[in-house]
VOGU-3710 file (C-alpha; in Angstrom, 3 decimals, decimal comma):
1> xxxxxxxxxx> -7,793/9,007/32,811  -5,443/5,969/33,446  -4,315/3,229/30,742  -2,135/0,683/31,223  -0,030/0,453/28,111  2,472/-2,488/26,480  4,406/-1,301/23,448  4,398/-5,041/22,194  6,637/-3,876/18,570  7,998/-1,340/16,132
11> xxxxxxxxxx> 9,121/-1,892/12,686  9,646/-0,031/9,807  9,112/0,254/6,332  9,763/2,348/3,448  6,804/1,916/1,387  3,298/2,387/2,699  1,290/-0,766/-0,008  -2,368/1,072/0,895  -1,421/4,659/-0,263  -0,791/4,895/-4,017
21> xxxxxxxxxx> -4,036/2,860/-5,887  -3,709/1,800/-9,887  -5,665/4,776/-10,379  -3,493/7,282/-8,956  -0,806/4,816/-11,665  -3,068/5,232/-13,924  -3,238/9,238/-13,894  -0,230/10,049/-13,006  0,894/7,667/-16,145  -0,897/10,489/-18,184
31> xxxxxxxxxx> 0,652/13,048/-16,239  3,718/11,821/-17,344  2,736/11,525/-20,633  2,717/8,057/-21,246  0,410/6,576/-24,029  -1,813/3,612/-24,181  -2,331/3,026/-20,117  -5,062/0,916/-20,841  -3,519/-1,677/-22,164  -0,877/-2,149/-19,572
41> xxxxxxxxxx> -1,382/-5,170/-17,061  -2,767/-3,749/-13,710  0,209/-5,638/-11,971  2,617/-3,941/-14,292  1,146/-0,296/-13,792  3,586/0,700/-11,281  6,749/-0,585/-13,019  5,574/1,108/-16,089  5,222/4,809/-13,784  8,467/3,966/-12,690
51> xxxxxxxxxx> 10,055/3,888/-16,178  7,915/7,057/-16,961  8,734/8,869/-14,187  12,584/8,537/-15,180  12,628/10,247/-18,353  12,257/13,321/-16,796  14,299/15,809/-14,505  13,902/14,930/-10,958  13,112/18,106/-9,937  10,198/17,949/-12,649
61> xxxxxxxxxx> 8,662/14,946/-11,544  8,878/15,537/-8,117  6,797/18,703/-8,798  4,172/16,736/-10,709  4,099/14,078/-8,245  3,052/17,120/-5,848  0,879/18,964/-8,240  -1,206/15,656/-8,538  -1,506/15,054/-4,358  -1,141/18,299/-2,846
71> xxxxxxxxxx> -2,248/21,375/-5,394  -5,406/22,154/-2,896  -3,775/22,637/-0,273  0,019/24,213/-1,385  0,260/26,748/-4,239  2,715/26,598/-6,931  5,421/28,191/-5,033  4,970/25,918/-1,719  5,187/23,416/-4,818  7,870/24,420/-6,837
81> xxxxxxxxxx> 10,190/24,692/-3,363  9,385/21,335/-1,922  10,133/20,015/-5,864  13,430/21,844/-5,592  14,509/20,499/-2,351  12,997/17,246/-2,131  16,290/15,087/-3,965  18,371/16,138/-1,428  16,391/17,044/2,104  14,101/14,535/3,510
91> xxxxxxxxxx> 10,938/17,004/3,539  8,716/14,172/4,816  10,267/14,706/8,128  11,386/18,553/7,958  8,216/20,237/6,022  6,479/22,695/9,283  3,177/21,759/8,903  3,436/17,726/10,385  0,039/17,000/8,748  1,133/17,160/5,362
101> xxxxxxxxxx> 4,450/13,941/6,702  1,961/11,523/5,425  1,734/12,437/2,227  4,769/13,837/1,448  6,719/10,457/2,577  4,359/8,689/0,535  5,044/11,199/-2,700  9,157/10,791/-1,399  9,154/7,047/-1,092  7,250/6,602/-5,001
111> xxxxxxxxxx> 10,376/8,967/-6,348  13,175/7,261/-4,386  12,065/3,851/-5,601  11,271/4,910/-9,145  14,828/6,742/-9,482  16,797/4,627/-7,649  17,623/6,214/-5,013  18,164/9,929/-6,210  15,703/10,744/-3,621  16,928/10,190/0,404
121> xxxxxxxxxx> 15,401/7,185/1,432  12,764/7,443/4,661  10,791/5,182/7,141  7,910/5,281/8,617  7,348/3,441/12,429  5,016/0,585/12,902  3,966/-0,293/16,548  1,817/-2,630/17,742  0,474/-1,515/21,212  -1,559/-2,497/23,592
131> xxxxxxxxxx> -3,546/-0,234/25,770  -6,120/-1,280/28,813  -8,705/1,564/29,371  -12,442/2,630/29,987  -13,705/4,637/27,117  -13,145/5,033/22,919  -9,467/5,396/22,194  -8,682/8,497/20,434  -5,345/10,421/18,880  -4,880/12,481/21,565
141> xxxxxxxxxx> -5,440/9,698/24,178  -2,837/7,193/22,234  -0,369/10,376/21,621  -0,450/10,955/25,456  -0,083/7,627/26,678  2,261/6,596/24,650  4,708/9,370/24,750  4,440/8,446/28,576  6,700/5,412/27,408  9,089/7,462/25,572
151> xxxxxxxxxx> 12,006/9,101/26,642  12,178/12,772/27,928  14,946/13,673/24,625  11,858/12,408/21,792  11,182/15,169/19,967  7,739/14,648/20,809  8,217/15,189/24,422  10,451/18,212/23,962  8,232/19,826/20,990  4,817/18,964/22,749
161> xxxxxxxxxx> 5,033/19,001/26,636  2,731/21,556/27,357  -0,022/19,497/25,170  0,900/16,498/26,505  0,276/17,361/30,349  -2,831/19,015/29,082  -1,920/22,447/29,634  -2,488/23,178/26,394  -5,240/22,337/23,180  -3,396/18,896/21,796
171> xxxxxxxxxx> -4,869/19,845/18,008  -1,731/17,997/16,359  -1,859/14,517/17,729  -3,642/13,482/14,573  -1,439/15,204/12,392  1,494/12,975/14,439  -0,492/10,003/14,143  -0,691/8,235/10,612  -2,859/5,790/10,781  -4,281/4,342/14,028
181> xxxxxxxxxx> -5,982/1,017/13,587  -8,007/-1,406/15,916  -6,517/-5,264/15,813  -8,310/-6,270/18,677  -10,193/-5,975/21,809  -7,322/-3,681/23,109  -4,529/-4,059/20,442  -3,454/-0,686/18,095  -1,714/-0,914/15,524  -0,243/2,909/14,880
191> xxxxxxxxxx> 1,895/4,253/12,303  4,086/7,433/12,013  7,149/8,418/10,619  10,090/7,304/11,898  11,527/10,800/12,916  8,753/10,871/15,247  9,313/7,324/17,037  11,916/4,972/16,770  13,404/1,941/18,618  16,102/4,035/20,775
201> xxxxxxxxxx> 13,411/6,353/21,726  11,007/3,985/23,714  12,282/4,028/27,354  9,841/1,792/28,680  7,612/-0,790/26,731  5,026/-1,504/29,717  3,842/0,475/32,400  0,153/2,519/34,058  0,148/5,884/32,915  -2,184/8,527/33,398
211> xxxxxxx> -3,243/11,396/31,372  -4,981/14,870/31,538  -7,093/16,821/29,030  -6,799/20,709/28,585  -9,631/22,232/29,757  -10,163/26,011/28,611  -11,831/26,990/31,847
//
């Protein structure tokens, strides 16, 4: 398959607006055992968390942060560990499994902000791209093409070659990809973290590129 791709910009941002809703505030208030939440001012839900979260230990609310998100799909003592080392290792960009970045930047980002920076602060990468091809655009097709455009030291490239030439199964591209969202006929707008892609990494912004899919045969 062949795409001709324009990495048009990448920004970043430490806080991800679409993530946490007032009724994850709202619970986690209670978590946190704060009384009355229904009389707080939807607007002021947050700031109240925020002033909740800090009268505990961060090591405490860090683990019931991740209790709340992640308790069906980590025990207690994946739990209790991550609580433990997330104040002082960024374990939205170290953690093993890359499907679980997402939510634990999003669960980071909440305690940095609410403890004033306690917690190491981290950023996710926002490109816009544009990409010229026959067909539905998928992960694994943006994840190829795109890491065409990086350079050969991206962790991606050095972690992932053999997926990325299709030589093997690519079942992580949409673990590596965030959020991948159509702004137009054949605008993207994709989101991972930071550690992933960055401005120094992109070693060309426009070029034709073309791809191949593993085939078990």
């Amino acid at each position: 398959m062949k795409l001709q791709v324009n990495i048009k910009d990448i920004k970043y941002v430490n806080e991800i607006d679409t993530y946490w809703t007032n009724e994850d505030y709202k619970e986690l208030l209670q978590l946190f055992d704060f009384s009355e939440i229904d009389k707080i001012n939807p607007n002021e839900l947050k700031e109240m968390l925020f002033m909740a979260i800090t009268d505990f230990e961060a090591e405490e609310a860090a683990k019931i942060v991740l209790t709340y998100k992640l308790s069906e799909v980590l025990n207690e003592g994946q739990i209790h560990n991550l609580a433990y080392d997330m104040p002082n290792d960024k374990v939205a960009e170290e953690y093993p499994d890359p499907e679980l970045h997402y939510d634990l930047f999003n669960i980071n980002q909440l305690l940095h902000h609410a403890f004033n920076g306690i917690f190491p602060n981290t950023e996710a990468s926002i490109l816009t791209i544009e990409a010229l091809m026959k067909g539905e655009m998928t992960e694994e097709i943006m994840t190829k093409s795109l890491c065409q455009g990086l350079s050969g030291e991206n962790l991606l490239n050095r972690l992932y070659s053999d997926q990325l030439e299709g030589k093997e199964e690519f079942t992580d591209a949409a673990k590596f990809i965030w959020l991948l969202t159509k702004k137009g006929e054949n605008t993207y707008e994709l989101m991972t973290s930071k550690y992933w892609i960055d401005k120094d990494s992109i070693a060309r912004d426009e070029y034709e590129c073309e791809i191949e899919f593993f085939d078990e045969d």
